[in-house]
VMD Tcl script that draws the C-alpha trace (Angstrom):
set ca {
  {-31.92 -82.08 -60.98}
  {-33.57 -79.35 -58.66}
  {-36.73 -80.65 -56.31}
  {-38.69 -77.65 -55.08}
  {-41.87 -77.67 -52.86}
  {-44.37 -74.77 -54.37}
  {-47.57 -73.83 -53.44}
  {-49.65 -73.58 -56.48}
  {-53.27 -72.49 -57.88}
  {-54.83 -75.60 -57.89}
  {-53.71 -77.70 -54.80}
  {-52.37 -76.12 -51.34}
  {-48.77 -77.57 -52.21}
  {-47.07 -79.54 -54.43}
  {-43.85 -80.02 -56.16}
  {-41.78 -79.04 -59.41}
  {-38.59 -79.62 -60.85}
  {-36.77 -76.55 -61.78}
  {-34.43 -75.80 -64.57}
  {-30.49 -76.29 -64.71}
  {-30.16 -72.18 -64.76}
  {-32.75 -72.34 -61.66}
  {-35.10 -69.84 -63.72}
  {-38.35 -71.85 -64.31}
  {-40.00 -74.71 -63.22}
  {-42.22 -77.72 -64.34}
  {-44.95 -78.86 -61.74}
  {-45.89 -81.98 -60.90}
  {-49.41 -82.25 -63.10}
  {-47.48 -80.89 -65.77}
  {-44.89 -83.81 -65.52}
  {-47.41 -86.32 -65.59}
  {-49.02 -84.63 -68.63}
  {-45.95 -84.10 -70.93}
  {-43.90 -87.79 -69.82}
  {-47.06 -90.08 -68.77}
  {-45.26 -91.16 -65.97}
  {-47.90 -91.39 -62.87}
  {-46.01 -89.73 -60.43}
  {-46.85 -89.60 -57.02}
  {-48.40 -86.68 -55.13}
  {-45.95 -87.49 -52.14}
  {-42.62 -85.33 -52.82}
  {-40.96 -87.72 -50.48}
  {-42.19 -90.62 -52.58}
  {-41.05 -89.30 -55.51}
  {-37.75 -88.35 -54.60}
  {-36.84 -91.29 -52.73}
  {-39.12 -94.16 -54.19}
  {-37.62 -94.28 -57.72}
  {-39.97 -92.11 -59.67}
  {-36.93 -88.77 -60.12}
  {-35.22 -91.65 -61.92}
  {-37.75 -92.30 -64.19}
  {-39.06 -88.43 -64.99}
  {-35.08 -88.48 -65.30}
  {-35.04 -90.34 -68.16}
  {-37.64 -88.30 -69.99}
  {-36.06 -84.97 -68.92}
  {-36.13 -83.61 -72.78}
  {-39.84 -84.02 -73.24}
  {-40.29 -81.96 -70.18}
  {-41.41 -77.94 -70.95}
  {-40.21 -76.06 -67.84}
  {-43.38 -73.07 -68.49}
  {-43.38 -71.29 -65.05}
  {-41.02 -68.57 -63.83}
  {-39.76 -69.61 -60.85}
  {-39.89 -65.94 -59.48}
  {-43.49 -66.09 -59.65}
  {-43.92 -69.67 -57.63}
  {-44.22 -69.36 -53.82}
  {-41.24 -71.48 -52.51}
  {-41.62 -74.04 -49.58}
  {-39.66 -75.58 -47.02}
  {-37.86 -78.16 -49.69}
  {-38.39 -81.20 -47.45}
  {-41.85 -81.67 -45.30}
  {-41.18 -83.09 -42.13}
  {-37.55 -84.69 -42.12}
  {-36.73 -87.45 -39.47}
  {-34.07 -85.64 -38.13}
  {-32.48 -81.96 -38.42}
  {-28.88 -82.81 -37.14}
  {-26.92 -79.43 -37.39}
  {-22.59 -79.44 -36.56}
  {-20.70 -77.49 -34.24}
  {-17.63 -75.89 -35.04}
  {-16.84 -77.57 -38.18}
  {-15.01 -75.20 -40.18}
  {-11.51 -74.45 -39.13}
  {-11.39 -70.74 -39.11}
  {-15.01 -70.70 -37.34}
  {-13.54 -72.62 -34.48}
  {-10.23 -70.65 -34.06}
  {-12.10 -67.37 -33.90}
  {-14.26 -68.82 -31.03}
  {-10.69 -70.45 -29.79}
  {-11.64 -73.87 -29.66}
  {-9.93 -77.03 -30.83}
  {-12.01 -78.89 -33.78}
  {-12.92 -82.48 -32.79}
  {-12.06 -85.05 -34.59}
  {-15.67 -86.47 -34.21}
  {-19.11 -84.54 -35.43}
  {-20.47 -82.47 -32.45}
  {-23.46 -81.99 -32.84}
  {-27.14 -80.76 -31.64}
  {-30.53 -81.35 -33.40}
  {-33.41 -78.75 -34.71}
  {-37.10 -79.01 -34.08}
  {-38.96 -79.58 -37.43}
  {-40.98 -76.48 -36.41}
  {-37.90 -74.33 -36.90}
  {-37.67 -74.89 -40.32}
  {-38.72 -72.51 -42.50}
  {-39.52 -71.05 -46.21}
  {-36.21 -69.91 -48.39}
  {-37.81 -66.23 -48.38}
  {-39.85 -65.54 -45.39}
  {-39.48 -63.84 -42.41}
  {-37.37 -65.19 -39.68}
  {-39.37 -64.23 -36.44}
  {-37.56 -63.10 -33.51}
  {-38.72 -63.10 -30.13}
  {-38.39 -59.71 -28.68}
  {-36.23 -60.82 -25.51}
  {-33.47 -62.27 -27.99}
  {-30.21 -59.32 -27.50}
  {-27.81 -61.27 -29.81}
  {-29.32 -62.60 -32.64}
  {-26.68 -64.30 -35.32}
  {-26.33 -65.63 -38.62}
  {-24.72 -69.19 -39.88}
  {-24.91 -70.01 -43.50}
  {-24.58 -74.14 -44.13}
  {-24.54 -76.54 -46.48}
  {-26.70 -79.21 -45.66}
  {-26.86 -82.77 -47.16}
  {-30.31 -84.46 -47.57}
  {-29.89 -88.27 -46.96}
  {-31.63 -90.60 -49.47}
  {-31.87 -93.89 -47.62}
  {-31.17 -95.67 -44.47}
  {-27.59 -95.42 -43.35}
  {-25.88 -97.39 -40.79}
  {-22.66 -97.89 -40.19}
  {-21.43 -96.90 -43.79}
  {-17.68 -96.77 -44.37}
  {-16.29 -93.47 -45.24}
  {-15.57 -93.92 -48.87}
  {-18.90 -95.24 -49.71}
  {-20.91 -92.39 -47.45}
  {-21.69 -90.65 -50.33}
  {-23.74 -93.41 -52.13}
  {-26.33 -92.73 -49.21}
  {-26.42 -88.70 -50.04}
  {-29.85 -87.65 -52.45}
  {-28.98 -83.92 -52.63}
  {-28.01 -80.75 -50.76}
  {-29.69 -77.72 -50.04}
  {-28.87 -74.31 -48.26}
  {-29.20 -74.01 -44.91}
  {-29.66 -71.05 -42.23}
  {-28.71 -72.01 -38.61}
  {-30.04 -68.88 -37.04}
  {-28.87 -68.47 -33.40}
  {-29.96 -66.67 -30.29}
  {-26.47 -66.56 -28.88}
  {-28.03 -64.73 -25.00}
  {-29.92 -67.79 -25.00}
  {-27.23 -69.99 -26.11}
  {-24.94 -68.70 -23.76}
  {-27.22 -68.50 -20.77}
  {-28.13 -71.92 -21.30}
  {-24.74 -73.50 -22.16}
  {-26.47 -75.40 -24.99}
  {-27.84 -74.95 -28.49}
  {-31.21 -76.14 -28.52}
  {-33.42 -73.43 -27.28}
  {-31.23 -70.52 -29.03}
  {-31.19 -72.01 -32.27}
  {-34.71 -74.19 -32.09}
  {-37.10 -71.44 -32.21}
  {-39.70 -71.29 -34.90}
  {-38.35 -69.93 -38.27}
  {-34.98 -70.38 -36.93}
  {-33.87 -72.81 -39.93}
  {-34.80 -70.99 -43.41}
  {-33.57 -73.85 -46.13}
  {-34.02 -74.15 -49.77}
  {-34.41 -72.77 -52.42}
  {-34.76 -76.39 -53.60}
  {-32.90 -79.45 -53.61}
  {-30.14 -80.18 -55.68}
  {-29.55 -83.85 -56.23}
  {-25.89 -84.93 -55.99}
  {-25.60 -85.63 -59.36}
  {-25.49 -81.90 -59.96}
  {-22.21 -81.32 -57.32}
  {-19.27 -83.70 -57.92}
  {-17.45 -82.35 -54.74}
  {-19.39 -81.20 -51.82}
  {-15.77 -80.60 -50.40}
  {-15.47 -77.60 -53.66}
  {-18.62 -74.71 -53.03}
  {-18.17 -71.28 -52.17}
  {-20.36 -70.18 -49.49}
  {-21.35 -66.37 -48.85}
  {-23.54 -64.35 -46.83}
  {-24.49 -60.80 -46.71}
  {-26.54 -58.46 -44.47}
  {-28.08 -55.76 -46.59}
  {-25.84 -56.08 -49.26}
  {-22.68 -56.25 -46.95}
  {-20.53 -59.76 -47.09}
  {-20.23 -60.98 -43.85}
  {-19.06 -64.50 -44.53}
  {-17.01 -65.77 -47.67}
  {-15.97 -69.03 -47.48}
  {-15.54 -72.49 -49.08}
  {-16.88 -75.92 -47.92}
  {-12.92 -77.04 -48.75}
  {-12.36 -75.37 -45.06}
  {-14.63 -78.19 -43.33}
  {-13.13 -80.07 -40.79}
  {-14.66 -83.16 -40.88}
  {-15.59 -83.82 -45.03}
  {-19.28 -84.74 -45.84}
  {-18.04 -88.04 -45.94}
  {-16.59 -88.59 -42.64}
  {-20.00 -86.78 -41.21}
  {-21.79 -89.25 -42.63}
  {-20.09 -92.41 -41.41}
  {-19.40 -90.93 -38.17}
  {-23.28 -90.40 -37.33}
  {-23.76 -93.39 -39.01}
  {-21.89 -95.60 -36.10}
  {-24.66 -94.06 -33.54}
  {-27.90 -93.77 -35.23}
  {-29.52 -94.27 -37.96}
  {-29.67 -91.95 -40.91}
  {-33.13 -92.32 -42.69}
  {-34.68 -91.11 -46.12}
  {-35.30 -86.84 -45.79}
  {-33.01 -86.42 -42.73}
  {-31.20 -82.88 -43.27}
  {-27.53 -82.62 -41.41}
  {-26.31 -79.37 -41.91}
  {-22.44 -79.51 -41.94}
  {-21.71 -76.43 -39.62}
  {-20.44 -72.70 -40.33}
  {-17.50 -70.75 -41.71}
  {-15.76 -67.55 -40.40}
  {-17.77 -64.53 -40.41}
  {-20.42 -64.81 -37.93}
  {-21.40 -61.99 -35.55}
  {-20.09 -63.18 -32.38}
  {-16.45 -63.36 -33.32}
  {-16.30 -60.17 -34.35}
  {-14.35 -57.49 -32.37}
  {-17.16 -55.64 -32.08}
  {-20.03 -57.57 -32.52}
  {-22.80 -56.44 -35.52}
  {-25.67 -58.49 -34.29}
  {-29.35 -58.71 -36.65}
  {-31.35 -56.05 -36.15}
  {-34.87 -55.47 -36.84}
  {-35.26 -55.10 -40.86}
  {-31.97 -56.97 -41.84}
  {-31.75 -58.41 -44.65}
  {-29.65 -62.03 -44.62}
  {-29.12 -63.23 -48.18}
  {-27.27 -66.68 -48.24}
  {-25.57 -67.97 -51.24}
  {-23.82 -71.62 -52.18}
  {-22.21 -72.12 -55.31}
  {-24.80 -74.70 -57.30}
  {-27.02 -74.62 -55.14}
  {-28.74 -71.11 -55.05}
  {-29.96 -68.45 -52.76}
  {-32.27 -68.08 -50.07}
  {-33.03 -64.45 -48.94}
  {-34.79 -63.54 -45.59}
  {-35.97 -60.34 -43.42}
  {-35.78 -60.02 -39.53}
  {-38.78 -59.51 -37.72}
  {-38.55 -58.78 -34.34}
  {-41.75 -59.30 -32.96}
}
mol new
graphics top color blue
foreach p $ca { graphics top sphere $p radius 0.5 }
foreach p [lrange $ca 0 end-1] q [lrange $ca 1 end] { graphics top cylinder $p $q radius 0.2 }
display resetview
């Protein structure tokens, strides 16, 4: 099933499920009207509490009426423990910035207040010269993991989502780190929605494909992953602990700005559109501001 966070007419926010063709949507009142199932107001309580599993089970009663063109998308997940985003996890990523893949996740962590909406503006600070695009697939955990073996990683996983790791590489550079170039606000559009796992049998199978105003940039497949979604999983799982809503976005493919010979870095008015097979698109401009 898709989860997506909406804003509607009669609260601030809530949630919906959307349709298998991702065309319209059911909100939560409605749910509760057509299945009598009191579900909760909370989408984290209802997506990780039991009550998907029981609107699950009453799926044909439900009467998806809303086009989800016309619903204002949110940030899927409010507030996630954790935003842990991989480095150089694609093979042809790292050889075109001539490093070695590790055999353990590298990794950095997002602010929460990067994250933002699957269609809004990312905001660039004016003093940012070399501003870059990563498309990801990230993997929303579903309960608390520690120390999970490998082979039973996935158990842990409650869906997947799109993922935008923008990056200021001047800053990035200057600062031999990633966490002020890629933290800033806005700098993690996600969404459209979450797709439970039920709905992708092999993370390890998606193509993945951005384009800047219509122009592919990156064309990939998550089959080019170094380390799988499993081994991610059970490898930050033997230092901390995963929780319920945690997003860990599973790194980039080829295609990026930087590694180009000559580097085509966002400009004011670009349009990124970022597409993963399943899973949907998310579409933003850049606003240099």
């Amino acid at each position: 099933m898709k989860i997506a966070r909406i804003h509607d007419t009669k609260v601030k926010e809530t949630y919906a499920l959307v349709s298998d063709d991702g065309k319209r949507l059911v909100t939560r009142q409605e749910i509760q009207e057509q299945t009598s199932i009191p579900v909760p107001p909370s989408i984290k309580d209802f997506m990780f509490n039991g009550w998907l599993d029981e609107v699950r089970k009453s799926k044909d009663r439900l009467t998806f009426k809303h086009k989800v063109d016309d619903a204002e998308l949110l940030v899927p997940i409010p507030n996630p423990p954790k935003i842990i985003c991989l480095a150089f996890n694609y093979y042809d990523h790292a050889r075109d910035a001539g490093l070695t893949p590790s055999d353990e996740p590298v990794i950095f962590m997002k602010p929460r207040t990067a994250l933002n909406r699957p269609f809004s503006d990312v905001l660039c600070p004016s003093f940012v010269t070399r501003l870059d695009y990563e498309a990801e697939l990230a993997v929303v955990i579903g309960k608390e993991t520690k120390k999970v073996a490998e082979e039973n990683a996935l158990d842990n996983v409650f869906g997947y989502t799109i993922f935008h790791d923008v990056s200021a590489r001047d800053v990035q550079f200057k600062d031999k780190q990633f966490t002020r170039g890629k933290g800033m606000d806005t700098f993690a559009p996600c969404g459209p929605w979450i797709t439970t796992k039920d709905e992708v049998a092999d993370p390890q199978n998606l193509n993945i494909t951005t384009k800047v105003n219509s122009e592919v940039r990156q064309n990939s497949s998550s089959s080019n992953m170094v380390l799988s979604v499993r081994r991610i999983i059970a490898g930050l799982s033997r230092t901390m602990t995963l929780e319920a809503g945690d997003i860990i976005s599973t790194g980039t493919p080829a295609g990026v700005a930087m590694s180009m010979k000559e580097p085509r870095y966002l400009k004011n008015g670009d349009i990124v559109e970022i597409s993963i097979e399943k899973l949907g698109t998310i579409r933003h401009k850049i606003v240099f501001q």
